[in-house]
C-alpha positions as CSV (number, residue, x, y, z in Angstrom):
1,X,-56.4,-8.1,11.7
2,X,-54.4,-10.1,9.2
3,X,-52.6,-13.1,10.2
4,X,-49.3,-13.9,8.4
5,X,-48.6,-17.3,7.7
6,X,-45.2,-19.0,7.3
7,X,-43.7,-19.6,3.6
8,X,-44.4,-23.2,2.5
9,X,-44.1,-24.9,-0.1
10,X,-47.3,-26.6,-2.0
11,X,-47.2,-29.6,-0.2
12,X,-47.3,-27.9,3.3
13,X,-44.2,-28.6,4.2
14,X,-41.3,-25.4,5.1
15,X,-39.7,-24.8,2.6
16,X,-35.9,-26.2,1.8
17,X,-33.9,-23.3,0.9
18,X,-35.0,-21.4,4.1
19,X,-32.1,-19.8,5.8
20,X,-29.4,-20.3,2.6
21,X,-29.0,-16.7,2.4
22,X,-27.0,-16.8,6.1
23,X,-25.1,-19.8,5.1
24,X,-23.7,-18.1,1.6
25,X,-23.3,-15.2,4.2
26,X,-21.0,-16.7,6.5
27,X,-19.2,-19.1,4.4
28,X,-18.5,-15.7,2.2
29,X,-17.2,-13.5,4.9
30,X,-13.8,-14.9,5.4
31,X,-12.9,-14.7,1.9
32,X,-14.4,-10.7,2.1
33,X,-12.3,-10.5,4.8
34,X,-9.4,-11.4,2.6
35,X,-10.0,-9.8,0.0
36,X,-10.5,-6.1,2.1
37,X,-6.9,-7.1,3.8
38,X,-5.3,-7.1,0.1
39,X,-6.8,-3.9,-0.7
40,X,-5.4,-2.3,2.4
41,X,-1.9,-3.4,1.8
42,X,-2.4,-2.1,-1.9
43,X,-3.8,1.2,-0.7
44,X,-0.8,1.4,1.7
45,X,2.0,0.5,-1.0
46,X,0.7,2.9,-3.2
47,X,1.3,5.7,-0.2
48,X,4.5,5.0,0.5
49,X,5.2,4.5,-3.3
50,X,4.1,8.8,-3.6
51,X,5.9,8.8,0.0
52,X,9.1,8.0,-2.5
53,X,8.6,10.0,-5.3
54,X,7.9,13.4,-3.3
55,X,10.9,12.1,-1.3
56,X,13.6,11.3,-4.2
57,X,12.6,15.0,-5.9
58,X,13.2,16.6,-2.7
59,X,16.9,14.8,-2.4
60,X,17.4,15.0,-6.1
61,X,17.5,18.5,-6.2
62,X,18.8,18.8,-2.5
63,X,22.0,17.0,-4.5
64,X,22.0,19.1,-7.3
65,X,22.6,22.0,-5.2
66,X,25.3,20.3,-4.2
67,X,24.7,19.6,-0.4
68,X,26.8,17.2,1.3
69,X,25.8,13.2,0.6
70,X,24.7,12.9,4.1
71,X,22.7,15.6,4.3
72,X,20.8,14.3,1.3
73,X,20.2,11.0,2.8
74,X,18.9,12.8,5.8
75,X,16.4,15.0,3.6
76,X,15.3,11.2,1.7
77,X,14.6,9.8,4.9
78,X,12.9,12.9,6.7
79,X,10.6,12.3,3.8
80,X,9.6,9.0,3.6
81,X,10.2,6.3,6.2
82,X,14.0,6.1,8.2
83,X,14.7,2.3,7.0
84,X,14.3,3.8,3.7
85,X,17.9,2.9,1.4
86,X,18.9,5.9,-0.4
87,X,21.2,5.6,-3.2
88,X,22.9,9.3,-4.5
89,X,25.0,9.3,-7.3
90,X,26.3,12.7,-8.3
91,X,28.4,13.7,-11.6
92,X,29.1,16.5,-13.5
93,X,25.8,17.1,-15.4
94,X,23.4,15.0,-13.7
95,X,22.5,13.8,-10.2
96,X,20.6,10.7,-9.3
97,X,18.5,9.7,-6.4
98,X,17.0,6.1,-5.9
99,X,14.8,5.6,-2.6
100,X,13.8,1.9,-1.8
101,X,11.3,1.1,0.8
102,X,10.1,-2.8,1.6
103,X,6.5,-2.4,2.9
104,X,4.5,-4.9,5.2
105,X,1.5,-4.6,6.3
106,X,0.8,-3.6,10.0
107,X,-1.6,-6.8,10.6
108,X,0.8,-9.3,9.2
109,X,4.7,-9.1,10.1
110,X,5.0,-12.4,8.7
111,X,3.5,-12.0,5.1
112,X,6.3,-11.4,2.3
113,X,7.2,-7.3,1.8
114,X,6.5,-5.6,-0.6
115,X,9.3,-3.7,-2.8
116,X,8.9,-0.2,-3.3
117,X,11.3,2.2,-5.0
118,X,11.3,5.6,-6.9
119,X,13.9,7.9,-9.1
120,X,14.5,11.3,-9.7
121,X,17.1,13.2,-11.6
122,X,18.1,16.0,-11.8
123,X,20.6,18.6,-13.6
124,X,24.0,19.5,-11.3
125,X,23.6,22.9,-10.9
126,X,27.6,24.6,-11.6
């Protein structure tokens, strides 16, 4: 049977970087932690950010058919999230649909929002 014998250095001694690899482990993990966190509110901003888009075409042409202002907002906000603000402005050959939506992350009510907004336009149909 062989025996395995413990890493030592020349001198007989254990050697002095045994057990660094935990350390750089541990003192790493918060900042891992931090960085994940940041790529989870990204991830998130960049849904809602499409959530906006899909949701401004939808109203934008919603207007352009020319349903009532309300109804638009309603069709914005069915879309995307209700405290969405929903700007319409309708003319004679063009109607315009801004959707704005501050995001936060779920873990961290107290972080700073993030601003979010999309635009569509779209021809006024006669």
């Amino acid at each position: 049977m062989t025996r395995l014998r413990a890493r030592t250095s020349t001198d007989g001694k254990r050697s002095a970087s045994r057990g660094s690899v935990t350390a750089e482990t541990a003192a790493m993990l918060p900042a891992l932690m931090v960085v994940l966190a940041a790529a989870l509110w990204a991830i998130e901003a960049v849904g809602v950010q499409l959530e906006c888009v899909d949701a401004a075409r939808a109203a934008a042409r919603a207007a352009a058919r020319g349903e009532p202002i309300d109804q638009v907002r309603h069709v914005a906000r069915s879309a995307t999230r209700a405290d969405a603000q929903v700007d319409v402005t309708r003319d004679v050959e063009t109607t315009r649909v801004q959707i704005t939506v501050q995001v936060r992350p779920a873990w961290g009510s107290s972080l700073p929002a993030v601003r979010v907004s999309a635009e569509a336009i779209a021809d006024t149909e006669p």
